[in-house]
Phi, psi and omega in degrees: 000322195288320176279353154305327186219308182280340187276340153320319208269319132357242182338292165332305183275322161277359170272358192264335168274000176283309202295287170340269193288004184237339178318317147341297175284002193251323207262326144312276152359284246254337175275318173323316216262308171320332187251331189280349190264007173053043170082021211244016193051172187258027181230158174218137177203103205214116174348139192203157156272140184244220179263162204093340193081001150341101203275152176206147156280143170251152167256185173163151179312110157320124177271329187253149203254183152248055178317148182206160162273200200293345184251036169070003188267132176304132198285183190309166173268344174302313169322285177284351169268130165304231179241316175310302190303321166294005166268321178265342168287328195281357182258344183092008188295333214276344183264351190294324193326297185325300151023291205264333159263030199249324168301301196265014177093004185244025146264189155203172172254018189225138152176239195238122190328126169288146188246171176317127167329270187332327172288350219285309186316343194264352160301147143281183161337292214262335162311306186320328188268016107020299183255015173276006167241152158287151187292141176258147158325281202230121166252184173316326176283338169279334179242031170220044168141331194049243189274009176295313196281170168290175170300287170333309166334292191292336224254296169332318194272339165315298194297333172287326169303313142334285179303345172224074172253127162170157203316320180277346141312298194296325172303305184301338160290311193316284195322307175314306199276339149333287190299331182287335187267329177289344193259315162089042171281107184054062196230129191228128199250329167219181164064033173266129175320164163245127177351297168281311130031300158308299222261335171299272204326318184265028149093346187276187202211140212260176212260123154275000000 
């Protein structure tokens, strides 16, 4: 009952009472972010698989500027990113947006991160189900390592997660991940390998 019905109902009601009280501080951040962006704006916005492999925009603070070089090419994001965007990404602030895609549904708030379009071939069978939930602001895998564990790892942990979705799981991910984001715990702002990346080097081949 609880992941079929209340925890949607769940999620609703706290991104709608989140947004209500915090939308003041979400409108800072966003001018703050504006200036610190050269003009390049305080939004982000980009194709995510949701659940089902549903394609959605997820939002989020733009962290980065778009800077480019003489051939028009963006420069590295170690480049582009800012002092601001490495404050608000490394607080995790850089995630309140996701609020509103969490409000019209195609988020929630705790499940298995959505990830790049471009990985879906590269999952396996038993990775894909993964997506048989909606993707969460912070999932099981986020408040067990964040950005530490392996792919294999993290992906296992989707699936596990999947498999025990009920109310006393999603708290214990809240709390975890609370402490993880004020303690500022296993958290890396650029240069995490990409998936297929990974799976290209270690010889695998993707499921058509």
């Amino acid at each position: 009952m609880y992941k079929h019905f209340f925890k949607r109902l769940i999620d609703f009601t706290i991104a709608l009472v989140a947004l209500l009280c915090i939308g003041w501080f979400l409108i800072i951040i966003a001018i703050w972010l504006h200036f610190a962006n050269k003009g390049a704006g305080a939004f982000f916005f980009q194709e995510r698989p949701g659940k089902g492999e549903k394609v959605f925009k997820i939002v989020k603070f733009k962290t980065m500027t778009d800077e480019r070089d003489t051939d028009g090419k963006l420069l590295p994001d170690e480049v582009r990113l800012t002092k601001v965007g490495k404050f608000v990404r490394s607080t995790s602030i850089d995630e309140l947006p996701q609020l509103w895609n969490v409000l019209v549904g195609d988020m929630a708030l705790i499940g298995p991160r959505p990830l790049l379009v471009r990985y879906l071939p590269w999952y396996t069978e038993e990775e894909r189900h993964r997506h048989d939930v909606r993707p969460g602001i912070s999932g099981y895998a986020q408040s067990h390592g964040r950005n530490t564990v392996t792919w294999d790892e993290k992906l296992a942990m989707d699936v596990w997660y999947v498999n025990n979705v009920s109310l006393k799981t999603d708290l214990s991910i809240i709390f975890k991940t609370i402490k993880s984001v004020l303690l500022r715990e296993s958290v890396e702002v650029a240069g995490v390998e990409a998936l297929d990346v990974c799976r290209m080097k270690e010889g695998k081949t993707i499921n058509k």
